[in-house]
C-alpha positions as CSV (number, residue, x, y, z in Angstrom):
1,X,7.6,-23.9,-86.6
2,X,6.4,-27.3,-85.9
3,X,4.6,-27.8,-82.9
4,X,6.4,-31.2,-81.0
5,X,5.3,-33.6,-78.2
6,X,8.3,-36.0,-77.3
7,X,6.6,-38.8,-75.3
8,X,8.0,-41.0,-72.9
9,X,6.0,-44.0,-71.7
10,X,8.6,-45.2,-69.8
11,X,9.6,-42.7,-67.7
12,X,9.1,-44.4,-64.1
13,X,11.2,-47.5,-65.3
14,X,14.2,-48.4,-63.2
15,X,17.2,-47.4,-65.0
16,X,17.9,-44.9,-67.7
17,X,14.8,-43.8,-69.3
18,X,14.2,-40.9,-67.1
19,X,17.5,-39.5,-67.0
20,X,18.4,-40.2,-71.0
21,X,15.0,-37.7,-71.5
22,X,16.4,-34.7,-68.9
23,X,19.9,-34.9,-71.1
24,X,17.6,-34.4,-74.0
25,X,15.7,-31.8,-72.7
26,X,18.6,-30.0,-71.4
27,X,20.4,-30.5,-74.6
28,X,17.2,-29.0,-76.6
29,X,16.3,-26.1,-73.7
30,X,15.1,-23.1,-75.3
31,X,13.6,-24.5,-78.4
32,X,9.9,-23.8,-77.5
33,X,7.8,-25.2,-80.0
34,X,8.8,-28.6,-78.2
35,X,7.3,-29.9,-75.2
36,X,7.2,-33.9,-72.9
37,X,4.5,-36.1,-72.1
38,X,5.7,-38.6,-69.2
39,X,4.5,-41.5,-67.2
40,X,3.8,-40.7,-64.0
41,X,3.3,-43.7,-60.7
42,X,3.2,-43.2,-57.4
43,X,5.5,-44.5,-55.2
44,X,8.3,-43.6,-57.5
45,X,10.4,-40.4,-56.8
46,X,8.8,-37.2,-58.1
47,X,12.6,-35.7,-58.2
48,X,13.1,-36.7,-62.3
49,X,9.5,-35.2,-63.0
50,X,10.2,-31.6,-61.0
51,X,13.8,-31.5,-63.1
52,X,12.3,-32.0,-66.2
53,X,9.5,-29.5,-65.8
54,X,12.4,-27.0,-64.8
55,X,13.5,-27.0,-68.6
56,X,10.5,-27.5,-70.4
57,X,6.6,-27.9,-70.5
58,X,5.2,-31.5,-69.4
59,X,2.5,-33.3,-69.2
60,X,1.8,-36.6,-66.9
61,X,-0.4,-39.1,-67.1
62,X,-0.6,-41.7,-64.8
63,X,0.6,-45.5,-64.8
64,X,0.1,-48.7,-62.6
65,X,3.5,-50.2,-63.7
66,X,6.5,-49.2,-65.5
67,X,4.9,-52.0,-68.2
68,X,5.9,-49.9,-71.9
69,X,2.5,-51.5,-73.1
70,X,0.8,-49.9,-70.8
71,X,2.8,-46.8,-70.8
72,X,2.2,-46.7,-74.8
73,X,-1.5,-46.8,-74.6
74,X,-2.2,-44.8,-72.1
75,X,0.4,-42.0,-73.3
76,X,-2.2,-42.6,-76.7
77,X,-5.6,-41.7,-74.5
78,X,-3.5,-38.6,-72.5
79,X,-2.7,-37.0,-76.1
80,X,-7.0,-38.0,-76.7
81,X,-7.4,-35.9,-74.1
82,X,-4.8,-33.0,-74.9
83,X,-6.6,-32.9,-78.1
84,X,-9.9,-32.3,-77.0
85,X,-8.5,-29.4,-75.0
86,X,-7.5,-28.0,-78.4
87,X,-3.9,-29.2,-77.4
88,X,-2.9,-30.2,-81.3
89,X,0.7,-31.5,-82.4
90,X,2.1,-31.6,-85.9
91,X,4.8,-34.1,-84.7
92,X,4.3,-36.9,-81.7
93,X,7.7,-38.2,-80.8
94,X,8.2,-41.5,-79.0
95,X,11.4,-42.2,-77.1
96,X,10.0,-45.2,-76.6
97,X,7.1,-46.8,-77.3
98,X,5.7,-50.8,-77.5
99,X,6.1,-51.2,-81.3
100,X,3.8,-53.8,-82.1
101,X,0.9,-52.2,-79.8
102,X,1.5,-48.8,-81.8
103,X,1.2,-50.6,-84.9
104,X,-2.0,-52.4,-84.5
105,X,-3.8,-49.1,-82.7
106,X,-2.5,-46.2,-84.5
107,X,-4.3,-46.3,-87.4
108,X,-7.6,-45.7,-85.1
109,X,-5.5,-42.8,-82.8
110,X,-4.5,-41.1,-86.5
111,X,-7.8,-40.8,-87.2
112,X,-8.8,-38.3,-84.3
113,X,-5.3,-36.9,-83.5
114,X,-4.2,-36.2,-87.7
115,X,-0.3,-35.3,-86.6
116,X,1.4,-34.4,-89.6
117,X,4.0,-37.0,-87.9
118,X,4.5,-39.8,-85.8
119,X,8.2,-40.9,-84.7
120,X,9.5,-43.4,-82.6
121,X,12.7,-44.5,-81.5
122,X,13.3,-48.0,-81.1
123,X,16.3,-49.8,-79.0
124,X,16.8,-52.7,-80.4
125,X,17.2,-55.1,-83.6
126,X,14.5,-56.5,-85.7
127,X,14.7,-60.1,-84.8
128,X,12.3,-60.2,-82.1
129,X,9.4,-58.6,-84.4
130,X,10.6,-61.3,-87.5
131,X,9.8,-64.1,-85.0
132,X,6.0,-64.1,-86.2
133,X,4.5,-63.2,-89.9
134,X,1.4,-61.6,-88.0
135,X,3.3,-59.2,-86.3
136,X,5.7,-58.5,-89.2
137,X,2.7,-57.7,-91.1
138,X,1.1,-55.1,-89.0
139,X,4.6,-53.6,-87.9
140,X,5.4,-53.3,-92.0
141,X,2.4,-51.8,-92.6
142,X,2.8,-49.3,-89.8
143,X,5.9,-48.3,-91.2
144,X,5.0,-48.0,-94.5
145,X,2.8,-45.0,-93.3
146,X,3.2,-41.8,-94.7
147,X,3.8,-40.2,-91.6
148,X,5.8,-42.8,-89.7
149,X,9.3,-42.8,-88.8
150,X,11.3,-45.4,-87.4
151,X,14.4,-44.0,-85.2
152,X,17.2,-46.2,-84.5
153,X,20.1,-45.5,-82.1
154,X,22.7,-46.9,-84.1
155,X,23.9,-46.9,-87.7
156,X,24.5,-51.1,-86.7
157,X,20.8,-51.3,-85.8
158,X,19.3,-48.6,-88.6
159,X,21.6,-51.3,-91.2
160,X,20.1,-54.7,-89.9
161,X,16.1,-52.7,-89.8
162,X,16.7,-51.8,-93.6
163,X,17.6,-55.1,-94.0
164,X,15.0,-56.6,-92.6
165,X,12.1,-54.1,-93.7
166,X,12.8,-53.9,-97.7
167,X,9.1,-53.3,-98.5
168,X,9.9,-49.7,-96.3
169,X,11.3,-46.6,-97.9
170,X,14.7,-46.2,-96.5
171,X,14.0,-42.8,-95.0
172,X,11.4,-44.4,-92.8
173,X,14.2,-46.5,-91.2
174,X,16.5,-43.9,-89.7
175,X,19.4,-43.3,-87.8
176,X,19.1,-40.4,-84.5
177,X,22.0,-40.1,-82.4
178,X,21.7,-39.8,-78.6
179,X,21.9,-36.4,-77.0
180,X,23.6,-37.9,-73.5
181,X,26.5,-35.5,-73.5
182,X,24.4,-31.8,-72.5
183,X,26.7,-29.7,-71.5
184,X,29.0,-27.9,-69.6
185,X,31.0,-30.8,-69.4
186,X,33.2,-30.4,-66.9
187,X,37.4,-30.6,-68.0
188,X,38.9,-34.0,-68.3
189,X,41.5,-34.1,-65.1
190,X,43.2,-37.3,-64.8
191,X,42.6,-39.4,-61.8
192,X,44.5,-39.6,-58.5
193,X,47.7,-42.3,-58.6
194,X,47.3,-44.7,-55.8
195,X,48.6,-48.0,-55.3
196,X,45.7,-49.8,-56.9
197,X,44.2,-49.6,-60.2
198,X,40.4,-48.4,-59.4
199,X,37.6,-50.6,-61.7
200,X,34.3,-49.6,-61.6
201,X,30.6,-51.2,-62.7
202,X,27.9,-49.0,-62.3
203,X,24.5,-48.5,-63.0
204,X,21.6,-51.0,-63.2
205,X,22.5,-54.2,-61.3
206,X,21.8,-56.9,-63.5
207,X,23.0,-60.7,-64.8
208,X,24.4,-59.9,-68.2
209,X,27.1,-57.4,-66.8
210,X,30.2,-59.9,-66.3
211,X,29.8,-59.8,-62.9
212,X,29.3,-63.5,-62.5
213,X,32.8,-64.2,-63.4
214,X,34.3,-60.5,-62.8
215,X,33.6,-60.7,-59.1
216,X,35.2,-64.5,-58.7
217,X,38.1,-62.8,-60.5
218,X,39.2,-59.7,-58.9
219,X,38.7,-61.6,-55.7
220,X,40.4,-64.7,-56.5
221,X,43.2,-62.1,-57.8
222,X,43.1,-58.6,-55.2
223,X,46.5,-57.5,-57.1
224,X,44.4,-56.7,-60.4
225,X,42.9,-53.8,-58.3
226,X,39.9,-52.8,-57.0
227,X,37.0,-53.7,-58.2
228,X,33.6,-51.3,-57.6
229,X,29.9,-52.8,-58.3
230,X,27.7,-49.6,-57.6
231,X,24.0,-49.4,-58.4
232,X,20.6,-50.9,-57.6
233,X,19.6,-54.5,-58.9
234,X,17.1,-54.5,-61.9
235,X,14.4,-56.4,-60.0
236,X,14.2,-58.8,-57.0
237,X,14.7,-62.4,-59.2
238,X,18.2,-60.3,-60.6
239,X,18.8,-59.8,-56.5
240,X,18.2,-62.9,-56.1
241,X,20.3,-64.2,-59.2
242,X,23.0,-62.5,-57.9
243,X,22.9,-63.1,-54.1
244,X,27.0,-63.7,-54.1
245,X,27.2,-60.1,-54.3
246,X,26.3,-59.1,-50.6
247,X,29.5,-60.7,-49.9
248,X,31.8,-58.8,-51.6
249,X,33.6,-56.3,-50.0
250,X,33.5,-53.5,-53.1
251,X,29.6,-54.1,-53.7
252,X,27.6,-50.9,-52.9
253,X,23.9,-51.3,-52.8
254,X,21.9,-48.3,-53.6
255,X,20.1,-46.2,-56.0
256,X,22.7,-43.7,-57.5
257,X,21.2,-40.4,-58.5
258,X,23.0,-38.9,-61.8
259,X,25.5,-36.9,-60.0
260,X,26.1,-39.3,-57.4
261,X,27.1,-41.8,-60.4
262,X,29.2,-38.8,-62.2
263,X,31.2,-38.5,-58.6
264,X,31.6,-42.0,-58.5
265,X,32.9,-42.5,-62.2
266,X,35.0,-39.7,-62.0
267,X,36.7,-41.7,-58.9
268,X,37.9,-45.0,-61.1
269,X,40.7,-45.2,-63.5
270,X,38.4,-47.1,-66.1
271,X,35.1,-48.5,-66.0
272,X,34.2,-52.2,-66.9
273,X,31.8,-52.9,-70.0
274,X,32.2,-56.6,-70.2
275,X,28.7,-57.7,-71.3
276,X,27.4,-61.0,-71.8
277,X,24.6,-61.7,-74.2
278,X,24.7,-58.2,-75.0
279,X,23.3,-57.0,-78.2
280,X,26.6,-54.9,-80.0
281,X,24.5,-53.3,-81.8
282,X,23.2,-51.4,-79.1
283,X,24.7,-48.6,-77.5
284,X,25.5,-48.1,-73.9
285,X,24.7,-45.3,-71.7
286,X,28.2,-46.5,-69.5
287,X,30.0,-45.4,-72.6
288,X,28.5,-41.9,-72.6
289,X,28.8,-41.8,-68.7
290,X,32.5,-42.1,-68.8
291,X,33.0,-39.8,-71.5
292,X,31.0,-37.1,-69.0
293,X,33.3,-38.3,-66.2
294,X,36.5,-38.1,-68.7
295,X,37.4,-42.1,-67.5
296,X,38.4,-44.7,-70.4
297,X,36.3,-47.9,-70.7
298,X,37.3,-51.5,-71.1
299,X,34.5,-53.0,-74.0
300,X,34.1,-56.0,-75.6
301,X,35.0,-55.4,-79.5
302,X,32.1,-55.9,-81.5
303,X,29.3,-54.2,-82.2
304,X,28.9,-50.3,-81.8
305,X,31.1,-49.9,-78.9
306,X,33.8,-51.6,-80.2
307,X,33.0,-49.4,-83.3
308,X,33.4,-46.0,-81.0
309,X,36.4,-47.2,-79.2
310,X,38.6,-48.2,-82.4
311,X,37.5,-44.6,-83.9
312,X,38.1,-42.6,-81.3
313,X,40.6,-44.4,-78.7
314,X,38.4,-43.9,-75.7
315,X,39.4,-47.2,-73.9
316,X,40.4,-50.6,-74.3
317,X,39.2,-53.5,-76.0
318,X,38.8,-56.7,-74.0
319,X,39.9,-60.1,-75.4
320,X,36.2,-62.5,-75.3
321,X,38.2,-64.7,-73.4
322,X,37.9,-64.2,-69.8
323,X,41.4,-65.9,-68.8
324,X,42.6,-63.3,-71.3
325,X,40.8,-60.5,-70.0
326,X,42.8,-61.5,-66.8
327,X,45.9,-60.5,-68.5
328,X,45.0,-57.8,-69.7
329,X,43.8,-56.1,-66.5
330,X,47.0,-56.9,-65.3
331,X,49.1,-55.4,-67.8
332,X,47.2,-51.9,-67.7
333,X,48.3,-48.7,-68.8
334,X,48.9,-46.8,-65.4
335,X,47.2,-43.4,-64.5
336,X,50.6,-41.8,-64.5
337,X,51.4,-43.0,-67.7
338,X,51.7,-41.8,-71.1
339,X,49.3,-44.2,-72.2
340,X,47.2,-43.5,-70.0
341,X,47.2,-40.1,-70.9
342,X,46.8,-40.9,-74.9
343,X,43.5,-42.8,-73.4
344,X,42.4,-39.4,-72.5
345,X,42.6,-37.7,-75.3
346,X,40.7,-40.3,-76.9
347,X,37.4,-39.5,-74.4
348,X,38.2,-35.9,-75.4
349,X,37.7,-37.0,-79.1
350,X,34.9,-39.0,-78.1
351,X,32.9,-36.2,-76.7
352,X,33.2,-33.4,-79.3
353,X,32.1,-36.0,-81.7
354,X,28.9,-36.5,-79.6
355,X,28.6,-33.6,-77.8
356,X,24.7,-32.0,-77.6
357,X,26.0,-28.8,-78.5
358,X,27.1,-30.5,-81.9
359,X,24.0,-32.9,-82.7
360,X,21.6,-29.9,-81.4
361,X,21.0,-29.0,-85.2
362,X,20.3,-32.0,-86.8
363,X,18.2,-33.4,-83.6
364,X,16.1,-30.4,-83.9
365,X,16.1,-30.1,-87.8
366,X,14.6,-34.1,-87.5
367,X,12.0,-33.1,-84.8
368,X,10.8,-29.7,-86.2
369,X,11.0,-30.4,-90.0
């Protein structure tokens, strides 16, 4: 069996990084030829590290910043060194990785390392790379390599990289579902009834959320319900950005570990996905969140959330206006209704679609084949 290093250069970054690679590593516990390569930098919590080492083998190496160019190149020198310690891999797996750095430096890291493979998964859509002929160059040449692979999230994103990239094979622009539903889950129980519907907005605090008009809303309106922002903010210029939130009464400043975040989902009636300048081809890790907490979601309908909600009936989708988003908050199913209920089933749907325990296979048979 193939021996695998799954790297993560960006393992210190605020937000999901860290935890999106401990739901993978659960999901794939027990498969041994596979071990984690992670950015380490002090003055970060060492609590993500000591979990992950609990399920698998890990390496660190150390970082300045949570910069993914740095993290990249010096993940690059750390597997240098793991070679020269006879520490060989047949396939080096990036979660993430600075595309356009890999490109231009692989060729000389290939020559010295000689993986069978190298993968990487990448987040978003082409566009950024098209912007210049240089970079399009090198990154088309880098994919065009026998042994690279080019993971997208999303058959929306895999479709527009194909598109984009017709000098690549299509099977070096490929599509590698999430593993962000390990299990147990725990059951689906619906929420407690109380006088107010219970809205919630967790996770990263950050402009882009539909906070800058959701906020004005719920409190120019309090009968739409309750309205929870939980999280920490992105950076101090988003803190500053969005300064209007220390004065809201539902605004809860703080880091939220996993489970705190769980708890806290499992507490609302739906949670809010209303994102502005969003790319809908991404996917969101609130969407998989809610499924874990059994909750519906309100989404915008384009894009690959839109895509999971009409397929599966997991939520709601929201109107792009926001006067008519109004209305429709007002006129929401109830938790003691059967609607509501039907909402339910659809997260159940939801998660044995995407369950870890049914993508397990193919995640593995892509990383050890």
């Amino acid at each position: 069996m193939a021996k695998v290093v799954i790297v993560q250069p960006w393992f210190t970054a605020v937000g999901h990084p860290a935890q999106s690679i401990l739901n993978t590593a659960k999901a794939l516990c027990g498969s041994t030829s596979i071990s984690y390569l992670v950015s380490a930098q002090d003055g970060t919590s060492e609590e993500p590290l000591n979990k992950l080492r609990e399920l698998a083998k890990v390496e660190s190496f150390k970082v300045a910043t949570p910069s993914l160019r740095e993290g990249t190149l010096k993940a690059l020198v750390k597997l240098l060194k793991l070679n020269r310690q006879k520490r060989h891999f047949q396939h080096v797996f990036f979660f993430d990785a600075h595309l356009v750095l890999l490109s231009l430096v692989w060729p000389f890291f290939h020559a010295v390392l000689k993986p069978q493979r190298l993968s990487l998964i990448y987040l978003m859509g082409p566009e950024r790379i098209l912007r210049s002929r240089i970079v399009t160059g090198f990154v088309t040449r880098f994919l065009q390599r026998k042994e690279v692979s080019l993971y997208l999230r999303t058959e929306e994103l895999m479709a527009a990289w194909q598109k984009a990239f017709t000098r690549v094979a299509p099977d070096g622009i490929r599509y590698l579902s999430s593993l962000e539903l390990p299990g147990p889950l725990l059951p689906i129980t619906p929420p407690t009834t109380c006088d107010q519907i219970k809205f919630g907005v967790l996770g990263q605090i950050r402009r882009g959320k539909g906070l800058e008009w959701l906020v004005p809303m719920f409190t120019r309106r309090p009968e739409l319900g309750e309205l929870l922002v939980a999280g920490a903010f992105n950076n101090a210029s988003e803190a500053e950005a969005m300064a209007f939130l220390q004065d809201f009464s539902g605004f809860r400043n703080e880091y939220l570990a996993d489970d705190t975040m769980l708890a806290i989902a499992q507490q609302q009636h739906y949670l809010l996905m209303l994102y502005d300048h969003w790319d809908a081809r991404m996917e969101s890790a609130v969407l998989y969140l809610a499924a874990r907490a059994g909750r519906p979601v309100i989404a915008f309908g384009n894009g690959w959330c839109g895509r999971q909600i009409n397929e599966y009936g997991n939520g709601l989708i929201a109107p792009a206006n926001h006067a008519d988003i109004e209305s429709l908050l007002q006129s929401l199913p109830s938790p003691a209704s059967a609607e509501y209920s039907k909402l339910l089933l659809g997260v159940e749907k939801f998660r044995q679609a995407h369950s870890s325990e049914k993508l397990r296979g193919h995640y593995l048979n892509e990383l050890v084949n």
